[in-house]
N, C-alpha and C positions, 0 to 999 in steps of 0.2 A: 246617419246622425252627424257624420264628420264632415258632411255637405253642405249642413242647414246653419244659415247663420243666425238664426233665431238660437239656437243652442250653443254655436260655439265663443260666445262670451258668458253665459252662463256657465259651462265648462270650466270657461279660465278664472273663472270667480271662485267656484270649488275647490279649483285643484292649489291657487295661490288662498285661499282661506285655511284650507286644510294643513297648507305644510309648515312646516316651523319658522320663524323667521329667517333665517340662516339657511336655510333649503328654498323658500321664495326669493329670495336676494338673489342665490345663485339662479334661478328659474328665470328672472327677468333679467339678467345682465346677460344669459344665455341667450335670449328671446332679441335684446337688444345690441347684440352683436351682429344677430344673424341677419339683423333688417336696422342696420344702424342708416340713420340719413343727419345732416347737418344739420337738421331742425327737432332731433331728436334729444331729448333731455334725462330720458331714464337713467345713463351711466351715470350722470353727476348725481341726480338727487339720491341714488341707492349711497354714491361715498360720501355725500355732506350730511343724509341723516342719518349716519349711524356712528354711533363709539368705533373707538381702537378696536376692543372685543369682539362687537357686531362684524366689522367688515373680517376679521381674522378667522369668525367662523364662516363665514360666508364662502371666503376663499377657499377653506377648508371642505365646504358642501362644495362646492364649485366641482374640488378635482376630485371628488368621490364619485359626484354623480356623473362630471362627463370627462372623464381620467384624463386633463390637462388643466395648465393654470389659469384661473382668472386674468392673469397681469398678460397673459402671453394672448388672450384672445379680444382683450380691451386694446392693447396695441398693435393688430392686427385689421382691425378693422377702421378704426377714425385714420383720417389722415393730417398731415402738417399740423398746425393750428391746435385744432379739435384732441390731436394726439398728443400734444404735447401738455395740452391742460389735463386730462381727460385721466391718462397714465397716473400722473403725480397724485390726482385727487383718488386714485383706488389704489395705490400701495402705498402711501405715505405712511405715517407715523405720525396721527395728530394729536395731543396731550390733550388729553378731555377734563382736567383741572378749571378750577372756578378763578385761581388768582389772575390778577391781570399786572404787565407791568408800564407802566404808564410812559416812561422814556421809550420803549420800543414800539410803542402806540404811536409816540410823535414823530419817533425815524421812518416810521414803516408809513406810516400818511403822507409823509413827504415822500417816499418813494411814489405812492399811485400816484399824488400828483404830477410829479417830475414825470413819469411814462404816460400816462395820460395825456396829458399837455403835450408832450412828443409824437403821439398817436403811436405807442408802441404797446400795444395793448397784450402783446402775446411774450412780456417779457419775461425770462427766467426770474427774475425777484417776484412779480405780481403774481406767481402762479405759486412759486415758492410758500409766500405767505399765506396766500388761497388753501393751498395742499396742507401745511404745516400746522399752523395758530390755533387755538382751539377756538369755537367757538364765540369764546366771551373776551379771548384776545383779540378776532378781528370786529365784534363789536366796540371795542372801547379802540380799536384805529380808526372804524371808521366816524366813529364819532368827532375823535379828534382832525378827522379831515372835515366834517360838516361844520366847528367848530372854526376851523384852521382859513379855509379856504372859502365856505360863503354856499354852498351848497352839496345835496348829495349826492355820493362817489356816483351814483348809477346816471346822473343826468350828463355825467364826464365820458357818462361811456355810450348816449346815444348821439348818432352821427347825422340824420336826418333823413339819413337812407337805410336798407335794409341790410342788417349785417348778421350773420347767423351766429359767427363766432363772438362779435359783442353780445347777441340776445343771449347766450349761455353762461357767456363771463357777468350781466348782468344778474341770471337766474342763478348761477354759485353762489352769489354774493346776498341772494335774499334767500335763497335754501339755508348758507349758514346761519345768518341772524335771525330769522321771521318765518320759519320754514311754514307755518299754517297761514301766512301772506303766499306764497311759492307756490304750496297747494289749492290754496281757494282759488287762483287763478288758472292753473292746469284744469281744473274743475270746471269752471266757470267757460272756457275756450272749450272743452270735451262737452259742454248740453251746451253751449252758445249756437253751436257751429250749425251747418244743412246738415242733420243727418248725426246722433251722435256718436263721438266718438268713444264707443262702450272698452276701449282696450286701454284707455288714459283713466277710466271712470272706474276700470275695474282696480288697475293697478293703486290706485289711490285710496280708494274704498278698502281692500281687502289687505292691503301693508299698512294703513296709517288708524285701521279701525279701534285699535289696541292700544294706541300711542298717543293721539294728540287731534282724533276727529272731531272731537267736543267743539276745542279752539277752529279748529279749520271751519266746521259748522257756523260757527258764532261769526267769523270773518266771512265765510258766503253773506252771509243773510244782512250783516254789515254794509260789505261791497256791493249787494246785490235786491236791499229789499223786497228777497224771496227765498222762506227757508230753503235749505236744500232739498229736503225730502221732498216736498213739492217741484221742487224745477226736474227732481231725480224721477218722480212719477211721472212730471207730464211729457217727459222725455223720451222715456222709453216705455214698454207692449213687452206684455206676455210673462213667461216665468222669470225672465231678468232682472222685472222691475221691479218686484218686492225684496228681493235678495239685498241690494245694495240698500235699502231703506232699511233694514231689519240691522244690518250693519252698525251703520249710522248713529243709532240708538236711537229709531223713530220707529214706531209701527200702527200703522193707522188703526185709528178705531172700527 
């Protein structure tokens, strides 16, 4: 059975459905340590969609289940670049509060432009504010840079060319604000592709099924004038394919 790859995405749908949120999180940042590559995005999106709380348990499932720290195995693996965002976004200390302050919105937009426009993309303050701000503080900065400046932050950040550490500084930056934008496109690239990619489709499905798939759902079918459940069927064969439908909240007649 541990041979057949008909089964071992079904497997991991199981075992990441079954386990508590906080016990999945450690399970994938586990997974995604041990096979990290610079095209890989799971580190970030486990520390941009979770609260203070979420990631604190997490860390805490982390050294239970595999008796060392989250922080110690996250920087251990990315290198340069990758490491230095990658760290701050899974131990920081992000304030999950609703208030916004709107002077530090205008300081902090001037900062990405100022590094941006320098091409210094991997700067201690831009990663800083990434790591730090909650939520609805780096949406009301980046607004005021769309506002400020004439377009948005993420069009600052493509080069022309292929840049792996821009493709994740841009996908931080729509995980914090639009995370069911973030998703529907991890989605969308996992049944687009030859061949699907059932270990993007599962992680997605089976962490975000509880949360916020409605939305992610609603933005496929948006993005992609084709529900999901459909694209999720004609994707994939055999026992795996109803599972992630049933998830979803679709179940065919």
């Amino acid at each position: 059975m541990a041979g057949s790859s008909s089964v071992k995405p079904l497997q991991r749908l199981v075992v990441l459905w079954t386990l508590d949120p906080a016990e999945h999180d450690a399970y994938l940042v586990n997974e995604a340590t041990k096979r990290w590559t610079s095209s890989d995005q799971v580190l970030m999106d486990r520390a941009c969609t979770r609260s203070l709380q979420q990631l604190l348990m997490a860390r805490q499932a982390y050294h239970a289940r595999y008796k060392k720290s989250l922080e110690e195995d996250v920087a251990h693996n990315p290198a340069g670049d990758f490491r230095k965002l990658l760290v701050p976004l899974m131990s920081s200390y992000r304030y999950d509060g609703n208030e916004v302050n709107m002077t530090l919105a205008k300081a902090e937009a001037k900062i990405f432009h100022e590094k941006i426009s320098e091409k210094v993309y991997s700067h201690e303050d831009l990663i800083r504010i990434l790591a730090t701000r909650s939520n609805t503080q780096v949406n009301a900065t980046l607004n005021h840079y769309k506002n400020e400046f004439g377009n948005e932050i993420n069009k600052g950040l493509k080069t022309g060319r292929k840049d792996e550490f821009l493709a994740i500084l841009r996908a931080t930056i729509k995980c914090l604000t639009c995370p069911e934008k973030y998703f529907e496109k991890v989605l969308r690239l996992a049944i687009n592709r030859q061949g699907t990619d059932e270990w993007a489709l599962t992680r997605v499905v089976a962490t975000r099924a509880e949360v916020d798939m409605k939305f992610t759902s609603e933005e496929y079918q948006r993005r992609n004038s084709v529900p999901l459940h459909r694209a999720i069927v004609k994707d994939t064969t055999g026992d795996y394919e109803q599972m992630p439908v049933v998830l979803i909240g679709h179940v065919e007649a």
